[in-house]
Backbone bond lengths (Angstrom), bond angles and torsions (degrees), N, CA, C in turn:
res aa  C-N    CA-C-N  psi(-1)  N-CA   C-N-CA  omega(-1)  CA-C   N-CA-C  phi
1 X - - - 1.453 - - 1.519 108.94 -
2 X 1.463 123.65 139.06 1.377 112.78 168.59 1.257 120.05 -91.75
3 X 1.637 108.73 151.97 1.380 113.03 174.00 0.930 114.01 -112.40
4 X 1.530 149.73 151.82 1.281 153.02 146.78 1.314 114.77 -33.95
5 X 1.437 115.47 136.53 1.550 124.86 168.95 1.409 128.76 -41.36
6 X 1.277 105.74 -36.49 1.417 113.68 -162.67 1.817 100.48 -131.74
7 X 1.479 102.88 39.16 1.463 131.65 158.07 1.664 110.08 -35.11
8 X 1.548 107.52 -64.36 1.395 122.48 -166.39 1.210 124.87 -67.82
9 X 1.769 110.18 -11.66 1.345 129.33 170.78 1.484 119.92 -94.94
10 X 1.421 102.64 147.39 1.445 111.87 -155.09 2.022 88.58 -74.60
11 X 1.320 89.82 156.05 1.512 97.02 178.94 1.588 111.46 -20.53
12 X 1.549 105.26 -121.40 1.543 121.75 164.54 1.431 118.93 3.01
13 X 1.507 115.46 -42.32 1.791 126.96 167.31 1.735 110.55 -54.61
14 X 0.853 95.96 -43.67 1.585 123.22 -158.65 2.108 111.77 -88.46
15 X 1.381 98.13 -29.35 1.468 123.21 176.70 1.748 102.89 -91.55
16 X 1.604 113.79 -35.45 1.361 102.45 -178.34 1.309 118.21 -80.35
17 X 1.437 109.34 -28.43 1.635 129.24 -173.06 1.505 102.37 -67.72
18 X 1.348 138.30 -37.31 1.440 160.89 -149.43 1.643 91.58 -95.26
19 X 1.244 117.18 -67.59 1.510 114.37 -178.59 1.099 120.90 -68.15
20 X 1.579 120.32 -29.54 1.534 106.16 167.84 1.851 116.25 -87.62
21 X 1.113 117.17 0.65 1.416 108.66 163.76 1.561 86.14 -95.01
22 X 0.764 156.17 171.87 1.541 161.80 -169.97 1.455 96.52 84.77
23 X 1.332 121.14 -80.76 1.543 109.21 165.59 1.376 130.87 -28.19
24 X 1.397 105.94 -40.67 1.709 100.20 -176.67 1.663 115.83 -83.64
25 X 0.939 98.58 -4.59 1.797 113.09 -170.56 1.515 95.66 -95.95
26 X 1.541 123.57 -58.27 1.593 113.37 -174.40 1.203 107.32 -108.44
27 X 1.293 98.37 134.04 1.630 114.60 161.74 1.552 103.08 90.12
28 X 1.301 128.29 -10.78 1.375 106.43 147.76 1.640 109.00 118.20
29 X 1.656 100.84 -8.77 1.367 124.93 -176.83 1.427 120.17 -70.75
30 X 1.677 109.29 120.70 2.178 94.15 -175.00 1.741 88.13 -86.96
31 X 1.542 87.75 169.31 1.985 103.49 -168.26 1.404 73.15 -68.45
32 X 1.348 148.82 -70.38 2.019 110.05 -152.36 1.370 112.84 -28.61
33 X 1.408 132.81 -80.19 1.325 159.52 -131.63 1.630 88.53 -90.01
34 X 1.440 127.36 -13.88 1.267 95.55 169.05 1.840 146.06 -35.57
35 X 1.415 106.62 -34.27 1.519 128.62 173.08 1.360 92.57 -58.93
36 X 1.375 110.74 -70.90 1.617 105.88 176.41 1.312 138.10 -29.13
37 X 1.458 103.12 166.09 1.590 98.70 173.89 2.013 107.27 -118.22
38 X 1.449 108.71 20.11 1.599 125.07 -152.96 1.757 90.48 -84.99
39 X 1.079 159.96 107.37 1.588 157.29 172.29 1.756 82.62 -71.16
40 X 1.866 100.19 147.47 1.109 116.69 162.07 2.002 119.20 -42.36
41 X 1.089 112.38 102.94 1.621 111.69 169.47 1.298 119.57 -34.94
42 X 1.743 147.75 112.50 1.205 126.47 161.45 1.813 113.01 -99.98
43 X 1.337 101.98 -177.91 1.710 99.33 -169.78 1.320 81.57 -96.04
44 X 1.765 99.16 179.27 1.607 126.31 172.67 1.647 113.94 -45.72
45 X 1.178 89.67 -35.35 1.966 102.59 -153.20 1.588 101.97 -76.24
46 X 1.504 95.19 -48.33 1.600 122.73 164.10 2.016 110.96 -29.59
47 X 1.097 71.36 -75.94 1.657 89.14 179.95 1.485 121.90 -49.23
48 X 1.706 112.86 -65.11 1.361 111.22 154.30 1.231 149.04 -40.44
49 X 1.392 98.98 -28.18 1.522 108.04 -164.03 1.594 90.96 -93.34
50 X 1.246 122.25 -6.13 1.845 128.16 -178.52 1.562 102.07 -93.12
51 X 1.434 114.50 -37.48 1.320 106.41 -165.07 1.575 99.96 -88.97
52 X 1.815 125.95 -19.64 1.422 98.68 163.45 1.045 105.53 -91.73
53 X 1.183 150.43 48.75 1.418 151.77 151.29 1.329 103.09 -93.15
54 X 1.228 131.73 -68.31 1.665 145.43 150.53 1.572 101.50 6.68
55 X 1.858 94.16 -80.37 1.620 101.53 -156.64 1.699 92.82 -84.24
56 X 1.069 133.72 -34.81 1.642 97.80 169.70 1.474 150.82 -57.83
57 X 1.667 88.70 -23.86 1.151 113.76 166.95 1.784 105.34 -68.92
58 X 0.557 136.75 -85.11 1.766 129.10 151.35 1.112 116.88 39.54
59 X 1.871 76.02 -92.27 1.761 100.98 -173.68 1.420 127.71 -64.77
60 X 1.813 109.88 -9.44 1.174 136.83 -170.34 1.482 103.29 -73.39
61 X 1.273 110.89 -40.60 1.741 123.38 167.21 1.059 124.33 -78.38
62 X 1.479 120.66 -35.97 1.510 130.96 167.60 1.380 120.28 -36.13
63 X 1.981 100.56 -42.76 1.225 115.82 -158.34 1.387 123.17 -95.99
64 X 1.453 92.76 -16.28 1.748 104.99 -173.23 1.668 87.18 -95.64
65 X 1.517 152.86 26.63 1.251 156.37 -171.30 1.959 97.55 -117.49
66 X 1.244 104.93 -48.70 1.769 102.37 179.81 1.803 106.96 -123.29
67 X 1.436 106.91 46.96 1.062 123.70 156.03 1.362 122.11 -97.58
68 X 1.761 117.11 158.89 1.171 106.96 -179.28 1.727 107.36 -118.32
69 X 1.016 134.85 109.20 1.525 135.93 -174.42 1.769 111.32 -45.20
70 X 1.074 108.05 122.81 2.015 108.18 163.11 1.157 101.15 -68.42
71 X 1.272 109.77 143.21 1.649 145.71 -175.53 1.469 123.29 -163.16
72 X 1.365 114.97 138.65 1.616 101.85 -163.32 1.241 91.41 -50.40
73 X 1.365 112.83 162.54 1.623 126.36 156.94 1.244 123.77 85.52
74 X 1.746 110.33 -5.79 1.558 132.80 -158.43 1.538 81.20 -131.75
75 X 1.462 111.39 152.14 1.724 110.11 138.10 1.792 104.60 -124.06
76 X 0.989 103.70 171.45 1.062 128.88 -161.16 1.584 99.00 -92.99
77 X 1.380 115.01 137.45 2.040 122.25 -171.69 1.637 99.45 -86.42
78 X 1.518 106.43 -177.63 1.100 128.97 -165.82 1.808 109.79 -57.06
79 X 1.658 98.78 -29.41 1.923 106.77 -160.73 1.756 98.03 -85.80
80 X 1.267 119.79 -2.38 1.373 135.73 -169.02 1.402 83.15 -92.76
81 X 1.505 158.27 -54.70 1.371 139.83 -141.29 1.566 94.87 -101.59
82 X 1.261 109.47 -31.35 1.728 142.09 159.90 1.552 99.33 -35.80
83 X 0.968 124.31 -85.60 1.290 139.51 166.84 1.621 127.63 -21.22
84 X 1.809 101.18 -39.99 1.422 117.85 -175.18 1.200 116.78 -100.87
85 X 1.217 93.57 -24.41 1.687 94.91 176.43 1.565 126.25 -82.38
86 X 1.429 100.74 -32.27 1.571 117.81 173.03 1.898 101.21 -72.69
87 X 1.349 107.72 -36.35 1.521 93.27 168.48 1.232 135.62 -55.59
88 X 1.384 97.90 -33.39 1.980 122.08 179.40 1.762 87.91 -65.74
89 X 1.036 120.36 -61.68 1.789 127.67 -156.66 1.222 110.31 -57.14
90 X 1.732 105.32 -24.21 1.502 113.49 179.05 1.575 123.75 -83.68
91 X 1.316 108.39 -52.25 1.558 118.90 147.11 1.414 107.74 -25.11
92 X 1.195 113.46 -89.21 1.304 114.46 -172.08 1.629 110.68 -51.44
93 X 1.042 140.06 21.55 1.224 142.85 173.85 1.293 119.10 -129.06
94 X 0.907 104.14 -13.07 2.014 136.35 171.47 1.427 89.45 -74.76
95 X 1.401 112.68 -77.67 1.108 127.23 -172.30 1.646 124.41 -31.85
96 X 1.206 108.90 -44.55 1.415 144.23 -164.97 1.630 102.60 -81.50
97 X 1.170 107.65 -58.50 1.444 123.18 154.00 1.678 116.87 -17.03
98 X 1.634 86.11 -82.82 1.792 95.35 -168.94 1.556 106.35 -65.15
99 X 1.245 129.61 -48.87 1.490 120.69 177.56 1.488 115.90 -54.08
100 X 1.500 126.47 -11.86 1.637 125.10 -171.33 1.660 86.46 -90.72
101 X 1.481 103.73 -51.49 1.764 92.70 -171.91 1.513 120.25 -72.58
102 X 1.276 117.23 -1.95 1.697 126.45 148.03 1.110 110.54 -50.13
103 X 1.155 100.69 -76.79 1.789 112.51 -159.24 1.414 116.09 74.81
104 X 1.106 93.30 -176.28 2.022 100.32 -163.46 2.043 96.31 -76.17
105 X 1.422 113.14 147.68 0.634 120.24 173.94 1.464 132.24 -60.84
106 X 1.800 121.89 135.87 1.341 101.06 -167.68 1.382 133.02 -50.14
């Protein structure tokens, strides 16, 4: 039979521990500020580097819609290199991404 993790804790222990990991998982909230209504602050770079992630990802679908696929005997149109290149830009923006939310080592 399974038991809950936090079995050994008295109710209310066990109900507070539950809502503040729930808080920290949705919406962006750390367990302090749970009471709060304050969402974790991000920087500029933070932000940007999410929103071209957003719209490339997008356009990444946009593009593979009036693209033409390579196939022997076929080549592939202009929205096909379109397609590959914005993929590379995205990677590299992925990329760019995870090393900002690193940050410099302690």
């Amino acid at each position: 039979m399974w038991t809950p993790i936090h079995s050994h804790l008295p109710d209310s222990a066990a109900q507070r521990r539950h809502d503040t990991t729930a808080g920290a998982m949705i919406g962006g909230l750390s367990p302090s500020s749970q009471e709060g209504t304050e969402p974790m602050p991000y920087d500029r770079v933070t932000c940007l580097l999410h929103a071209v992630i957003a719209c490339g990802i997008t356009l990444q679908m946009l593009f593979s819609l009036v693209m033409v696929y390579p196939r022997p005997g076929r080549l592939p149109n202009a929205w096909w290199e379109v397609h590959e290149i914005a993929g590379l830009l995205l990677v590299a923006a992925l990329g760019l991404h995870w090393v900002w939310s690193i940050g410099p080592p302690p």
